[in-house]
C-alpha positions as CSV (number, residue, x, y, z in Angstrom):
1,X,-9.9,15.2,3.9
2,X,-7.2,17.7,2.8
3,X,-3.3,16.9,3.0
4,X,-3.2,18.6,6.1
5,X,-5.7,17.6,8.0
6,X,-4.5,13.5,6.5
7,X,-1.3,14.7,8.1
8,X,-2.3,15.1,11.9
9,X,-4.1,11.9,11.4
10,X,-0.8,10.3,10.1
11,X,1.5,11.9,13.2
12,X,-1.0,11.2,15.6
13,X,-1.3,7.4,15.2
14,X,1.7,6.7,16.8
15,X,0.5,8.2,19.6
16,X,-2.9,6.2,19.8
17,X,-0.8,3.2,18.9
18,X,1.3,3.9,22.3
19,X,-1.6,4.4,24.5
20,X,-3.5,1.2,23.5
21,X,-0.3,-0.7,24.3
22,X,0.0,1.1,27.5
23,X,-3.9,0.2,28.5
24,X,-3.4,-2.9,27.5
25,X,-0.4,-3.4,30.1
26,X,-2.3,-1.3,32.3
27,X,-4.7,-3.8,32.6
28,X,-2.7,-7.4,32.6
29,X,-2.9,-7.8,28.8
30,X,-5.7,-8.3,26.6
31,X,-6.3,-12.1,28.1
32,X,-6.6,-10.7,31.8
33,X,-9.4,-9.4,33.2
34,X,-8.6,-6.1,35.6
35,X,-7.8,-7.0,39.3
36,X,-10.6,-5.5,40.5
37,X,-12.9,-8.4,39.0
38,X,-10.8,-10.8,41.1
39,X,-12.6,-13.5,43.0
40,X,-11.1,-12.0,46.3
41,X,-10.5,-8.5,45.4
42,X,-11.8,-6.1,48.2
43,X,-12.4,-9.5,50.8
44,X,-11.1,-8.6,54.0
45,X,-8.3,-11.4,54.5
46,X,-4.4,-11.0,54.9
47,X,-3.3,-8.9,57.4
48,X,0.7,-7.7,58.8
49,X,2.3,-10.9,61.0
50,X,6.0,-11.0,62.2
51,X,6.9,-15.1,62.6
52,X,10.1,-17.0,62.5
53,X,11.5,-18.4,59.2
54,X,13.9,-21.5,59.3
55,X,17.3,-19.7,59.9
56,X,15.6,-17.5,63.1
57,X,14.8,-14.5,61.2
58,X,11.5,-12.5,62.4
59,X,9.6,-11.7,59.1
60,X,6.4,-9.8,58.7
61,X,4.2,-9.4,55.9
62,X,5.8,-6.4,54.5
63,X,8.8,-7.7,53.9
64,X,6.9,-9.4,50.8
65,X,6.2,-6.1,49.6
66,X,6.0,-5.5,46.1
67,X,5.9,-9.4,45.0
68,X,2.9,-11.6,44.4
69,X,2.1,-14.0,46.7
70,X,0.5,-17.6,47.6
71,X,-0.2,-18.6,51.1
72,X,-0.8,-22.0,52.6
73,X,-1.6,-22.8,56.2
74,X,-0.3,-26.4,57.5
75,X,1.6,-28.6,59.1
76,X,4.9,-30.4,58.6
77,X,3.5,-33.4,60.9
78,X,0.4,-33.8,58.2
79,X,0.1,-37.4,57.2
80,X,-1.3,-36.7,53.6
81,X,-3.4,-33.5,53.1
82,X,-0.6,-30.6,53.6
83,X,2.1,-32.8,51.4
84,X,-0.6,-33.6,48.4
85,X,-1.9,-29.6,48.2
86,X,1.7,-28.4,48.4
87,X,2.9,-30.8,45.5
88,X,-0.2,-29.8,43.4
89,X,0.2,-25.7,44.3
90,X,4.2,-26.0,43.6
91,X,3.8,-27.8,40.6
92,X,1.4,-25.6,39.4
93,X,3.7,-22.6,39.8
94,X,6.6,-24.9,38.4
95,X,4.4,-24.8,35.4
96,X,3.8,-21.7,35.2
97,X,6.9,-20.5,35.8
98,X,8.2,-22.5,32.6
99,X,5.6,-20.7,30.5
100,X,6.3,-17.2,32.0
101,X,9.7,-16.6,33.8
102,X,9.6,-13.2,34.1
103,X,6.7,-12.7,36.0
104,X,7.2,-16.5,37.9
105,X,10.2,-14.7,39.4
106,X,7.8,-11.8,41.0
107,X,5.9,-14.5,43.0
108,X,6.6,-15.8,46.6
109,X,5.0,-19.2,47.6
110,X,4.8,-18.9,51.5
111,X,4.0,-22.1,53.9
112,X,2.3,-20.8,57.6
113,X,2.7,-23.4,60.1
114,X,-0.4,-23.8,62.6
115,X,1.6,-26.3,64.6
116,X,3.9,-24.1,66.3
117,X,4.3,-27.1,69.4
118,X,6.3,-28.9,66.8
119,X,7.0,-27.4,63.8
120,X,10.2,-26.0,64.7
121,X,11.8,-23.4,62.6
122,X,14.4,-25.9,61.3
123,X,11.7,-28.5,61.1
124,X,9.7,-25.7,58.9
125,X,12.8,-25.4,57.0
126,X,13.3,-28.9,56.6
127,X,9.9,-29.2,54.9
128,X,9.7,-26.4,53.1
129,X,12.7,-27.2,51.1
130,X,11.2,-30.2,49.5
131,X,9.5,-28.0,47.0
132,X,10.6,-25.7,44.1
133,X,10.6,-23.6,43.4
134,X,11.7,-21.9,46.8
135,X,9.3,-21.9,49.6
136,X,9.3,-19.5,52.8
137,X,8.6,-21.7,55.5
138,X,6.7,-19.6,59.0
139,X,6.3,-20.6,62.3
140,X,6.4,-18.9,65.6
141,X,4.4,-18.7,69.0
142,X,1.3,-20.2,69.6
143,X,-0.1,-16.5,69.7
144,X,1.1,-15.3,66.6
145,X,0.5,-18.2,64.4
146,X,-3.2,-17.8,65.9
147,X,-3.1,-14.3,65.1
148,X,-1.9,-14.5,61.7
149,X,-4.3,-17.6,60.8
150,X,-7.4,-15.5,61.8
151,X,-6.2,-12.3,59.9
152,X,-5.8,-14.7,56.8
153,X,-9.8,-16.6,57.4
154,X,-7.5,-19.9,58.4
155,X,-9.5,-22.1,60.7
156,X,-7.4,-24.5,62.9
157,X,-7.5,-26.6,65.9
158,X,-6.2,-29.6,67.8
159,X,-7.7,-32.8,66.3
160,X,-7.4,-36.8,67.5
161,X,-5.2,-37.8,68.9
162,X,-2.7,-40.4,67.0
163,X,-0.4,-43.0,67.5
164,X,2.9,-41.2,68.3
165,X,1.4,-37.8,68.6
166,X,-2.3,-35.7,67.3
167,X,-3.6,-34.6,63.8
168,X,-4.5,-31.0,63.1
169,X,-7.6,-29.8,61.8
170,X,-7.3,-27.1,59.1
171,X,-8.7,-25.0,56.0
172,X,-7.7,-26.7,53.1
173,X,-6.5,-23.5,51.0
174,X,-3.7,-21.9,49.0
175,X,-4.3,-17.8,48.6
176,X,-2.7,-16.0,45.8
177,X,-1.5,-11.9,46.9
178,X,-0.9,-9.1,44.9
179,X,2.3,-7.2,45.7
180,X,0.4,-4.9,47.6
181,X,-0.7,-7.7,49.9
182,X,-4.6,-7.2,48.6
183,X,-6.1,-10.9,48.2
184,X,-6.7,-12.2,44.4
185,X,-8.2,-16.1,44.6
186,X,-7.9,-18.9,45.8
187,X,-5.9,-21.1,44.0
188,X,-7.6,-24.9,42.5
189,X,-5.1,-26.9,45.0
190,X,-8.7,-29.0,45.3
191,X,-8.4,-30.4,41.8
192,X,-6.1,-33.1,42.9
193,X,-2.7,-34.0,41.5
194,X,-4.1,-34.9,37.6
195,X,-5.7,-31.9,37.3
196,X,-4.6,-29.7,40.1
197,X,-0.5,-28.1,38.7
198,X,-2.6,-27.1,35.2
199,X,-5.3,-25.6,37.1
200,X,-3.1,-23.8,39.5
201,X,-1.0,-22.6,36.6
202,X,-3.8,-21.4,34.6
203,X,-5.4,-19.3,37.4
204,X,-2.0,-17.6,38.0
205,X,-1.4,-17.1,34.7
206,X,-5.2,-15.2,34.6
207,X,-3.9,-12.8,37.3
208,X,-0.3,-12.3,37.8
209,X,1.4,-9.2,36.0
């Protein structure tokens, strides 16, 4: 090779240098696999809502626009089932957001209420504030909490009737968003409390960027 030709080769590495970093970005890092190899990616769930938060603000989907995203239909009135998979999901992004900050701080846990009878918006607020980090507690009309569970592939109905008032049947499942609103996976919440927070942390860590 002669000095000039070991020249370009020396100017131009920089340049390839640059553009590996910038692919590697591109794609989440070298540890990520591309979004488009997501369990969810290209499923048909999520959808534009507009529901009540727990000061009486409407809020739509959109207004979550441009951060990542997990979503978990309940109820505050849930004897066992919606406290245990909140504390293992919130946790898990505890966790995660001790071993990356940065990109913790991009993500939005959302709670949906499908009890609209009587989870209040202050009720909603009530519950939603027993986990950190913060939580966006929804609820709204019987109509729009139907419509927004069957755009997100939620299934819910009245179940028996209690002692002092009626259980609610419901999917069992915490969705992670990109900030585009396109669906990712569905987050380990199944795992239990052991397990569950490492799990949860892991699979965010696999996807969020």
């Amino acid at each position: 090779m002669n000095r000039r030709a070991m020249r370009k080769t020396q100017l131009l590495r920089p340049l390839f240098a640059l553009a590996l970093v910038a692919a590697t970005a591109a794609c989440g890092g070298p540890s990520q696999p591309p979004l488009s190899q997501a369990p969810l990616a290209g499923a048909r769930i999520g959808g534009d809502f507009t529901l009540t938060d727990s000061t009486g603000k409407r809020v739509s989907w959109a207004d979550f626009a441009g951060k990542w995203r997990t979503v978990y239909f309940g109820y505050t009135y849930c004897p066992d089932a919606c406290p245990l998979d909140m504390t293992v999901l919130m946790q898990g992004v505890q966790k995660y957001a001790e071993a990356e900050p940065a990109l913790a701080a991009k993500l939005q846990p959302v709670f949906v209420s499908i009890d609209p009878e009587r989870d209040t918006p202050q009720r909603v607020g009530e519950f939603a504030g027993a986990f950190k980090p913060p939580v966006v507690g929804l609820t709204g009309t019987r109509a729009e909490i139907d419509a927004a569970a069957k755009a997100f592939a939620v299934y819910h109905a009245r179940g028996e009737t209690v002692p002092g008032g009626y259980l609610m049947d419901h999917s069992r499942v915490a969705y992670l968003f990109d900030p585009q609103g396109k669906p990712v996976a569905v987050l380990p919440i199944d795992k239990g409390i052991k397990e569950g927070p490492a799990a949860v942390a892991a699979e965010l860590k696999l996807w969020v960027r």
